[in-house]
N, C-alpha and C positions, 0 to 999 in steps of 0.2 A: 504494500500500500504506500503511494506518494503522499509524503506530508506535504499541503502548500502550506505556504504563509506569507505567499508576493498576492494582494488585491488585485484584481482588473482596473484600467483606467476606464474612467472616460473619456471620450474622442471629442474633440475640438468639432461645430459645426459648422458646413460652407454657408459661408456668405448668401450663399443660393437655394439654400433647403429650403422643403417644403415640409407641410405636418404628415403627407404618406411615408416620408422617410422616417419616421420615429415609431412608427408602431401605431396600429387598429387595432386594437384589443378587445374584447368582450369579457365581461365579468357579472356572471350567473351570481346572485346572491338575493339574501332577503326573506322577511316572510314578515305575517303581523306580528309586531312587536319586537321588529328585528331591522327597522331600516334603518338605525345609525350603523350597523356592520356593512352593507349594501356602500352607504355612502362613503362610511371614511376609506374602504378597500381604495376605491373610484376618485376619489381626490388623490389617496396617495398616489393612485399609479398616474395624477396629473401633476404634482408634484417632483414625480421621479424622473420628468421629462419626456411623455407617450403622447404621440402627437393626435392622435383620436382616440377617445375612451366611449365605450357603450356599456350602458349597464340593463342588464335586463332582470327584472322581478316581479314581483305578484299585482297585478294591475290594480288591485287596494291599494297597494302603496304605494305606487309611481308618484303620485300628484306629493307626496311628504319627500319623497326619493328625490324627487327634481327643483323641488323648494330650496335643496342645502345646499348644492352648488348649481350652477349658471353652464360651468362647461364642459360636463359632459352631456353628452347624449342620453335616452332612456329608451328599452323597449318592454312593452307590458306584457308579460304573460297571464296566460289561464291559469287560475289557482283552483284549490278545492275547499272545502269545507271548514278547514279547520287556517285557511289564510297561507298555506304552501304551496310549489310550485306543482301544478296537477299533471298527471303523465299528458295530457292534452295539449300540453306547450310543446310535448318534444319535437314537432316540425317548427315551431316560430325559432326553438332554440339551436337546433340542428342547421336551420339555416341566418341566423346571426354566427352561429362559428365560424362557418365557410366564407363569410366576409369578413372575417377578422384573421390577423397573424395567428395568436395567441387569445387562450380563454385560462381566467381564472375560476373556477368552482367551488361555493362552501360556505361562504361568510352567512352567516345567518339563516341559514336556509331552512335548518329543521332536520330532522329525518320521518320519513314517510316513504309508500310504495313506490308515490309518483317520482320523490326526488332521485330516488333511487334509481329506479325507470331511468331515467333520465339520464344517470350517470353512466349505467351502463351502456347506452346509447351513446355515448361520448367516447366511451371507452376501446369502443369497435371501433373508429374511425382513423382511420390509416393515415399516421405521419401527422396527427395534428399536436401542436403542443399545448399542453394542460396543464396550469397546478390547482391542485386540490387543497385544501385549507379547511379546515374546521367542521362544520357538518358535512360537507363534502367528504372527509375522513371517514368521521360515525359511520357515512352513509356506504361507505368502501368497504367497513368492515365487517359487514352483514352482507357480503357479495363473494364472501370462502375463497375459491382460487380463482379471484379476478386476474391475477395475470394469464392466464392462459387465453384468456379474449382480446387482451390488449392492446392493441395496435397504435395508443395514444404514446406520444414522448413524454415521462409525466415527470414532475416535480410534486411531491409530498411535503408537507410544511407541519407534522404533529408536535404538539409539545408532549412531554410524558403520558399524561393520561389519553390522549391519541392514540399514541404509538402503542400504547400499553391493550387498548381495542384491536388495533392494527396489525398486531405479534398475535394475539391468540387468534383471532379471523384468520389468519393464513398458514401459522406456524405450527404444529402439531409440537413445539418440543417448548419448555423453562425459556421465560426473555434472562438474557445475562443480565450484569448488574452493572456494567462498564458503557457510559455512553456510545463512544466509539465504537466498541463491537457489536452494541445494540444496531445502532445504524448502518454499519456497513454490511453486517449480517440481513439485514432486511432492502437496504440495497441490493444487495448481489440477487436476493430472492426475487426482487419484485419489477429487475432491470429498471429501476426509477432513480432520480438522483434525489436522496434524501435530505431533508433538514430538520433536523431532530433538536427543536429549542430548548429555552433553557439558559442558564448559567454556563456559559464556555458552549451556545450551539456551534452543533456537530453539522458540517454538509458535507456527502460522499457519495460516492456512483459506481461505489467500490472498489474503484481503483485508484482514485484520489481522496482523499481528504483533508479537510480544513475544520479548526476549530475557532471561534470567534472570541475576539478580544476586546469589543467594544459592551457597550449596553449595563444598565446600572439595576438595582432592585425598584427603584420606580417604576419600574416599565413592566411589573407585575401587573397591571391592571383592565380593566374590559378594553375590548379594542384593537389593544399595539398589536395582534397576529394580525387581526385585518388592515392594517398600514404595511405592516410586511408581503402580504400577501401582493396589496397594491404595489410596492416596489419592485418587487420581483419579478411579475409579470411586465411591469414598464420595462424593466431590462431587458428582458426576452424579447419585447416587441422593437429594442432598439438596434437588434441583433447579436445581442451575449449570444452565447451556447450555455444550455441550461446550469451547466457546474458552475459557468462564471457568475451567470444571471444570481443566482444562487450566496456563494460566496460575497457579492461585492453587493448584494442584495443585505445579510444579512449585518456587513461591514457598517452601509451607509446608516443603516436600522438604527442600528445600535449608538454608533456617533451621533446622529440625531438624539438621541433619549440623552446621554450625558452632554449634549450642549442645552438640550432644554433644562435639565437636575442641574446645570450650575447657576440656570437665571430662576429656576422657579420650585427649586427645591426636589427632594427625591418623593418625599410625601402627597407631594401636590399634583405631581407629575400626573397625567392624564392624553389618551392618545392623540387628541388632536394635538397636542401641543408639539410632538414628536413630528408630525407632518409641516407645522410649522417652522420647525428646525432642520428638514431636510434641503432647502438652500445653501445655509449654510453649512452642512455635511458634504454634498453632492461639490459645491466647492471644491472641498479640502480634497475632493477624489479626482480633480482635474475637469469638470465642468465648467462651462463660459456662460 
């Protein structure tokens, strides 16, 4: 296993670019009582520098979804009963992928048949790249030997109790007790590049890994995975390859949270604030 510990830069952009050069993204999130995950996923990744962002979620909440920011996009799906995405979206969402580079999955979303539905349908689709995030996970790991359907490029984003779903859904054997070998051990199994949060996250594709040196005990609180989620995927849409996306993904993350904890403390810290401070991170990484 290669240890990195050289970040990805960012690239200087021409004079000439336009917003198709930076990434169309879509990102699947949301339910009732869940649209600040939807929205902060979706700033962040407007924040990270993704030159079109579409958010798509339970047509309840679109009109509260499109209230919180101005600049991304919105597409409503068919929800069910209980305010989740209904397996009845799978064509509106099937076809927002396919115009987009990259799709995020998870924030908020719930677990249910249809989300689920859903994912698996994602999952089939050949050569698309995906990360998963949060119920998006839940929703993964009630789906036993989903790699064998696989054909997505995927990025996995659990924190422990995730990964801890995630291990016993596909593992038949004891998760170790060693970050690293928790992750790469589920890397290699699941052909995914993983990010395993936390205190020192772990991201690996099992043949590389990286452990993170940024991010403070503030950043425990509701939210910051969906600001990661959002970064990560701006990456991806900017052209990383998903290990870097990844790594410099969790880099900037994390930098962000300790520039906000020096202006607003570790207690107070809160995840917009973290999105706030990715300027100034995104900076420090060679960004203009």
């Amino acid at each position: 296993m290669q240890k990195i510990t050289t970040i990805p830069k960012m690239t200087v952009r021409k004079l000439d670019s336009h917003k198709g050069e930076f990434g169309k993204i879509c990102i699947i999130a949301g339910s009732i009582g869940f649209s600040g995950a939807a929205a902060i996923a979706a700033k962040s990744a407007l924040r990270s520098g993704s030159g079109l962002v579409r958010l798509a979620v339970p047509q309840s909440i679109l009109p509260i979804v499109a209230a919180i920011e101005p600049c991304y996009t919105t597409i409503p799906l068919a929800e069910d009963s209980s305010g989740k995405i209904s397996v009845k979206a799978v064509d509106a969402v099937l076809e927002a992928v396919e115009e987009n580079d990259i799709t995020a999955f998870g924030p908020g979303l719930g677990v249910s048949s249809g989300v689920k539905t859903i994912l698996e349908n994602l999952l089939r689709l050949d050569g698309i790249r995906l990360v998963i995030d949060a119920d998006g996970l839940n929703n993964l790991a009630t789906l036993g030997n989903w790699p064998d359907i696989c054909k997505a490029n995927v990025i996995l984003t659990p924190h422990p109790g995730e990964m801890g779903r995630l291990w016993s859904g596909l593992l038949r054997k004891k998760m170790p007790l060693n970050r690293e070998t928790i992750a790469s051990e589920f890397a290699s199994e699941s052909k995914a590049v993983v990010v395993l949060k936390g205190q020192g996250t772990v991201v690996t594709d099992a043949k590389k890994i990286y452990v993170n040196t940024t991010g403070n005990p503030g950043m425990a609180t509701a939210g910051t995975g969906d600001v990661l989620t959002g970064i990560i995927t701006s990456l991806c849409g900017q052209g990383f390859n998903n290990f870097d996306a990844a790594v410099l993904g969790v880099y900037v993350h994390g930098l962000a949270g300790d520039l906000a904890a020096q202006e607003k403390g570790q207690v107070s810290l809160i995840a917009t604030d973290v999105i706030d401070y990715l300027p100034k991170a995104l900076l420090k990484c060679g960004s203009h």
